[in-house]
C-alpha positions as CSV (number, residue, x, y, z in Angstrom):
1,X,91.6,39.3,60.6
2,X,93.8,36.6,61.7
3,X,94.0,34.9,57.8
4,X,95.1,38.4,56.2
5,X,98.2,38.4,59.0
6,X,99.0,35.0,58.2
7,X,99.0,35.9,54.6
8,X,101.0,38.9,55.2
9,X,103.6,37.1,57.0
10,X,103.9,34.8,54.1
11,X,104.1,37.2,51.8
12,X,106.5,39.3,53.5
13,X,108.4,36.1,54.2
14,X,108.7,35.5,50.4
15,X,109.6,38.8,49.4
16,X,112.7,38.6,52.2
17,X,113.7,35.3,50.4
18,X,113.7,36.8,47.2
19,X,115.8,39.3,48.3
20,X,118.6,37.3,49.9
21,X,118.4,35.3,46.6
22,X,119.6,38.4,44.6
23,X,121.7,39.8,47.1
24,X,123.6,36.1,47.5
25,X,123.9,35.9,43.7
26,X,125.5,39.3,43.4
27,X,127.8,38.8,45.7
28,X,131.4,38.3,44.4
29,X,132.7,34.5,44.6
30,X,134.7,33.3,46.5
31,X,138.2,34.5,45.3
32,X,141.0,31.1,44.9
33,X,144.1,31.1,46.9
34,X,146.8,31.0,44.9
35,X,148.9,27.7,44.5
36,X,152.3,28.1,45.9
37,X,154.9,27.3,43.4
38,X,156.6,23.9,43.2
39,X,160.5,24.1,44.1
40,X,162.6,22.4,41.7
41,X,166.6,21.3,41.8
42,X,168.2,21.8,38.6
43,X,171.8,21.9,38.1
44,X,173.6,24.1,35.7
45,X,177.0,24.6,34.4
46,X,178.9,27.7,33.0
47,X,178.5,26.5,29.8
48,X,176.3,28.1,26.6
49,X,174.9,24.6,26.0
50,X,172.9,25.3,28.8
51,X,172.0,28.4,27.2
52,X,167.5,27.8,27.8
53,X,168.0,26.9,31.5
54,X,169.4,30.4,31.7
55,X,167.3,32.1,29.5
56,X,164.0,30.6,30.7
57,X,164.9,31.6,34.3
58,X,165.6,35.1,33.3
59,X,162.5,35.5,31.4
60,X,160.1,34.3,33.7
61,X,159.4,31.1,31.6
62,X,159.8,28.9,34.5
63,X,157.7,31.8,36.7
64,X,154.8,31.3,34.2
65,X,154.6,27.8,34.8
66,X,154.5,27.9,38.7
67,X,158.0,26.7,39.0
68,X,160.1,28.5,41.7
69,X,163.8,26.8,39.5
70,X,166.8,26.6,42.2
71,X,169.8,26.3,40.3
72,X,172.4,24.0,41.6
73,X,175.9,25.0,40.0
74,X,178.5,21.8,39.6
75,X,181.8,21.7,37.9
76,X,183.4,19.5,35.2
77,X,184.9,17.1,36.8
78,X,182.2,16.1,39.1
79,X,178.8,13.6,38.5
80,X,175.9,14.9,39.8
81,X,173.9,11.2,38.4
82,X,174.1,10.5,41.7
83,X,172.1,13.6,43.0
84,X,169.7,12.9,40.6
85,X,169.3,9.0,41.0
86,X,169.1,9.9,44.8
87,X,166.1,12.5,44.0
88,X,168.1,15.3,45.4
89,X,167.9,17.0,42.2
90,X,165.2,17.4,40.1
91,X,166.9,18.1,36.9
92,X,170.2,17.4,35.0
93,X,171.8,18.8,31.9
94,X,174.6,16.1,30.6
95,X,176.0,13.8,28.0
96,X,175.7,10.4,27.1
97,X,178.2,9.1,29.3
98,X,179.8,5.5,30.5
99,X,178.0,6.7,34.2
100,X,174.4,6.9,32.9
101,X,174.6,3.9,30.3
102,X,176.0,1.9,33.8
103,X,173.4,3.5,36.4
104,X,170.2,3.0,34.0
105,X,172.1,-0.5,33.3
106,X,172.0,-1.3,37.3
107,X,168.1,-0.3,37.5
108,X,168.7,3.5,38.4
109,X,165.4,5.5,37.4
110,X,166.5,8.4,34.7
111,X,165.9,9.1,31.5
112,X,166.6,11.4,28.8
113,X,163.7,13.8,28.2
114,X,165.1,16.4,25.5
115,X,168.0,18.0,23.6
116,X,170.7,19.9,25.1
117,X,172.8,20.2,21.9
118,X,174.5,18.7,19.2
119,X,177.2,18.9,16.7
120,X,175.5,20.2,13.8
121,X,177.1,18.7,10.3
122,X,176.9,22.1,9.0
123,X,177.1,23.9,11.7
124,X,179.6,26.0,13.8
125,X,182.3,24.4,16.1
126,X,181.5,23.5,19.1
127,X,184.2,20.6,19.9
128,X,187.4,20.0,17.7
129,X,190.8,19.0,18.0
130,X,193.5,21.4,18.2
131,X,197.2,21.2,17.3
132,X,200.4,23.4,16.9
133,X,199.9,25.4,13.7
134,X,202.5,24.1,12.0
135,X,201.6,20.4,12.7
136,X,198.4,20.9,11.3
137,X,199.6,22.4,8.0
138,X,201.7,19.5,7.5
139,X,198.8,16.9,8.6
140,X,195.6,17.9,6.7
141,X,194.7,14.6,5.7
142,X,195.1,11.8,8.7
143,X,198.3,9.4,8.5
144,X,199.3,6.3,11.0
145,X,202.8,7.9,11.3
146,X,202.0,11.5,12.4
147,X,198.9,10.0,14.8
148,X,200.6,7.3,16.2
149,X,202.3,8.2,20.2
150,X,200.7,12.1,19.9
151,X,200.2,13.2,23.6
152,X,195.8,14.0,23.7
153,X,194.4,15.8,26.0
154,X,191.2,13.3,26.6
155,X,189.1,11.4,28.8
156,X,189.7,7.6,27.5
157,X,186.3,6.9,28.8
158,X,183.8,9.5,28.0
159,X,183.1,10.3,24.1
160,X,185.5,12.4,23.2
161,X,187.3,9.3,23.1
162,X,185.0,8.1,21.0
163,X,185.1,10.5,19.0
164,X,188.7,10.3,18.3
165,X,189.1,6.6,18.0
166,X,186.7,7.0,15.2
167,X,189.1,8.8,13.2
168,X,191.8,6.6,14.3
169,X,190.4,3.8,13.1
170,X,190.4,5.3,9.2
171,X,194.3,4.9,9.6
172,X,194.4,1.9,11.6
173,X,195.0,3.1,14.9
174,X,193.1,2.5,18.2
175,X,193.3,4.9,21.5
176,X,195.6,2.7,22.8
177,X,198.0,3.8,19.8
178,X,197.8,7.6,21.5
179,X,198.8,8.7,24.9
180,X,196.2,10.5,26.9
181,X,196.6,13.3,29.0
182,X,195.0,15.0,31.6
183,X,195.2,18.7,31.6
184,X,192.9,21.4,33.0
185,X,191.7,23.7,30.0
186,X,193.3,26.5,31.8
187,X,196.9,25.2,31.6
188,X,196.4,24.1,27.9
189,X,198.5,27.0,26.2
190,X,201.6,26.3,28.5
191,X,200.8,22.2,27.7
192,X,201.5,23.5,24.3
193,X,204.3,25.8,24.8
194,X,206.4,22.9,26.7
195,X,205.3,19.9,24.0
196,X,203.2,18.4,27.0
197,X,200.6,17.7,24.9
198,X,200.3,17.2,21.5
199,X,196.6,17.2,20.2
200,X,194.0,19.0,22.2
201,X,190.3,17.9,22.6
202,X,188.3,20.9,23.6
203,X,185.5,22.8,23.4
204,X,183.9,26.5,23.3
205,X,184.6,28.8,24.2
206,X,188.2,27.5,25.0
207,X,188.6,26.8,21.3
208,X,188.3,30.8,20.5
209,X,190.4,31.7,23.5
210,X,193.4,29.1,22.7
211,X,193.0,30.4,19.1
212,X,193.5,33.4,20.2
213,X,197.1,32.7,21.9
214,X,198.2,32.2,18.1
215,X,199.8,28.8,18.8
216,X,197.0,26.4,17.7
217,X,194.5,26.0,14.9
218,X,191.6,23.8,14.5
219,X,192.6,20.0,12.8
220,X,189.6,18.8,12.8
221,X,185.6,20.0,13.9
222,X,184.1,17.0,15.7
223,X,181.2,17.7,13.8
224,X,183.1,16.2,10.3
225,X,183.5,13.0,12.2
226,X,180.4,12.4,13.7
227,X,178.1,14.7,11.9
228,X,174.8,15.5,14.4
229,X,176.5,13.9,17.7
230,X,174.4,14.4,20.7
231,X,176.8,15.7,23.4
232,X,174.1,17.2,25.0
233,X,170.8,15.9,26.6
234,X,168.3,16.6,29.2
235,X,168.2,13.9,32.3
236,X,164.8,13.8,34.5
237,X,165.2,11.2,37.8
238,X,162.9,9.6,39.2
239,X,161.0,13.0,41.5
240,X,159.4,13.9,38.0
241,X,159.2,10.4,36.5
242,X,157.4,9.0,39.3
243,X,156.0,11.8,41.0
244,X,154.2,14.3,39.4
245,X,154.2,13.9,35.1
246,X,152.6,17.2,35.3
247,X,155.2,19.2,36.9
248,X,157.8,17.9,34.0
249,X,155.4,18.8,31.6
250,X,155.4,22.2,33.0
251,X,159.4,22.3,33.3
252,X,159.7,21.4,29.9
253,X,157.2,23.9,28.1
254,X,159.2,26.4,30.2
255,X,162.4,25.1,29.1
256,X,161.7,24.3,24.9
257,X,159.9,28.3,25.0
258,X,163.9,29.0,26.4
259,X,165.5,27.0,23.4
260,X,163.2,28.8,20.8
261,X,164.7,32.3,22.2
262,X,168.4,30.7,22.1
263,X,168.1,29.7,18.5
264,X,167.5,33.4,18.0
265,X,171.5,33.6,18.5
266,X,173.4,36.5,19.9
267,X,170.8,39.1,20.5
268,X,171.7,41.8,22.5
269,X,169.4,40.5,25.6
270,X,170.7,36.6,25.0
271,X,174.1,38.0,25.5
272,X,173.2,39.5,28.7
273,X,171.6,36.7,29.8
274,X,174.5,34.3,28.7
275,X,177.0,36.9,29.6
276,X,175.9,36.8,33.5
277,X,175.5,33.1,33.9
278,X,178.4,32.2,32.2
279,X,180.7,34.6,33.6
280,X,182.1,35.1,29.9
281,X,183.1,38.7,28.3
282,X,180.6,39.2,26.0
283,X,182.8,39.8,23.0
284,X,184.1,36.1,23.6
285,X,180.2,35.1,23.6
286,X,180.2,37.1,20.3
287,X,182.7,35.0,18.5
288,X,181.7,31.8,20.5
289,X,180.2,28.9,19.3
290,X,176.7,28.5,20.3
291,X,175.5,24.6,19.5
292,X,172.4,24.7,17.9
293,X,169.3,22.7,19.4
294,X,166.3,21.0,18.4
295,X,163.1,23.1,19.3
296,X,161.1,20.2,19.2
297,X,163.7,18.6,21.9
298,X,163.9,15.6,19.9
299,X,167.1,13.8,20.0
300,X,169.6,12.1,17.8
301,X,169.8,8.3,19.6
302,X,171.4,6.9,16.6
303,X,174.7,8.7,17.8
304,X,174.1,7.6,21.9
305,X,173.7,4.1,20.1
306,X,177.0,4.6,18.4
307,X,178.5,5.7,21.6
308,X,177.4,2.7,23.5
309,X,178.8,0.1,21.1
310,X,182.3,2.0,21.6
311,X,181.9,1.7,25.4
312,X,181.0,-1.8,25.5
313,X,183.8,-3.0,22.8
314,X,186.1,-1.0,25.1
315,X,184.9,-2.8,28.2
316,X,183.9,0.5,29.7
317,X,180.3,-1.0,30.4
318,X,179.0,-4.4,32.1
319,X,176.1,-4.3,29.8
320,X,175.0,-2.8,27.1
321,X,171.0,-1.5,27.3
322,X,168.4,-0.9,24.7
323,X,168.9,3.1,24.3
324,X,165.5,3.2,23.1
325,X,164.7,2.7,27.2
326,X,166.9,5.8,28.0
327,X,164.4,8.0,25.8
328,X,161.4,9.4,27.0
329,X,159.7,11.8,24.6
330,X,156.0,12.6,26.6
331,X,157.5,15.6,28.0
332,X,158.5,17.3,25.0
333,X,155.3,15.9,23.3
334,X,152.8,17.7,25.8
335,X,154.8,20.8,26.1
336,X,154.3,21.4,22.3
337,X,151.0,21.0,22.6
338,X,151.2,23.6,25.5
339,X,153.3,26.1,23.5
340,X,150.5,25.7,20.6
């Protein structure tokens, strides 16, 4: 009597097991908490060059990639290389400038990660020089005596200036054969009006509203000078250079999936998207120029090579640096992988 309890009790005992067995392997799993997403700094400017940062907020292309994007809006006249050599920003859309070339130069940790525009050979124009109608149908073709003393409203150090002494130089002239002037964009037409200035260096979309006022016309596109110049590039510091290589290859598959919409041009929703970020009327957006950019994010360093040479023969730099050191492309090389 006592073995066939014992065997019951094992048997009863293994029939219980086998039960919590298929009730433990039915049970959901566990359910993951969701990763929080990463804060990033960015900072933007009103400007359509900076057209994807936009768009891939708006979108959600950032959102997708767990990136909660805090943009940090900075004016003109202001550096933020410092913000981002500091690690208090994340992100920066700029320019080949005299400022990076001297902070990368001096051992600060940034580097150029993708395109942010250029001045397409045949494309439309972005940057040019303006001057009084009537000057410029009595100047098509450059000459020493109708250059040399103009009044230009320029920077003498960033590459504008390059720009122009590079057609200065097909007449034998230098910048230091020009007089350069400081004036806000805004007071530009009135510059005109009282022969304050005398050539203008701008860019869209001031170029459509001073052609507009009926008193200038284009001389000449930057483009025609320096076909395919790099005005525009994409800066990481060192937060995603040293920190976490993943989170810019997320910020960058969010941002070249923003440049593929932009090169769709002036669809009704990239108008609204450019039209609120901007701060434009969307007519002017219309008959803008929009620079074009590379969707691969590659970059033209040949042209930030050229820039450098200027700077240095101009004493703007203590040193000149291998650009190839500026240029990182593993961002834009895993983030086409990700977009495949």
């Amino acid at each position: 009597m006592k073995k066939t309890n014992i065997n019951n009790r094992i048997f009863f005992t293994i029939v219980f097991l086998i039960i919590v067995s298929l009730l433990a392997s039915c049970a959901p799993a566990p359910t993951a908490t969701p990763q929080a997403p990463t804060n990033l700094k960015v900072v933007i400017l009103p400007y359509t060059s900076f057209g994807p940062f936009f768009i891939a907020q708006d979108e959600g292309f950032f959102t997708e990639q767990n990136l909660n994007v805090e943009f940090v809006p900075f004016d003109s006249g202001t550096s933020p290389l410092p913000l981002l050599e500091e690690g208090q920003i994340d992100v920066l859309g700029s320019g080949p400038s005299v400022g990076l070339f001297n902070a990368v130069a001096n051992g600060g940790t940034m580097k150029i990660v993708a395109d942010k525009g250029y001045l397409a050979a045949d494309g439309c124009t972005y940057m040019a020089l303006l001057a009084p109608t009537a000057w410029v149908d009595a100047n098509q073709t450059p000459t020493a005596e109708a250059l040399r003393g103009l009044k230009v409203s320029i920077d003498p150090t960033n590459f504008e200036a390059f720009m122009i002494e590079k057609l200065l130089s097909g007449v034998g002239l230098t910048l230091d054969d020009v007089v350069p002037q400081d004036i806000a964009p805004p007071a530009l037409a009135d510059a005109v009006t009282n022969k304050a200035v005398d050539l203008i260096s701008i860019g869209d979309p001031w170029i459509t509203r001073l052609l507009d006022t009926g008193l200038v016309s284009i001389w000449k596109p930057y483009q025609e000078i320096v076909p395919n110049m790099q005005f525009g590039v994409v800066l990481f510091g060192k937060n995603l250079l040293n920190g976490d290589p993943d989170l810019g290859n997320r910020f960058m598959t969010a941002y070249l999936k923003g440049i593929r919409q932009y090169n769709l041009g002036k669809t009704d929703r990239n108008l609204e998207i450019m039209a609120t970020y901007t701060k434009l009327d969307t007519e002017l957006l219309k008959r803008a120029c929009w620079p074009p950019m590379n969707e691969t994010g590659n970059i033209s360093l040949d042209t930030i090579e050229q820039f450098q040479t200027w700077a240095v023969g101009r004493d703007l730099l203590d040193n000149a640096i291998d650009v190839n050191t500026l240029w990182d492309p593993q961002f834009i090389e895993q983030a086409a992988k990700n977009l495949k």
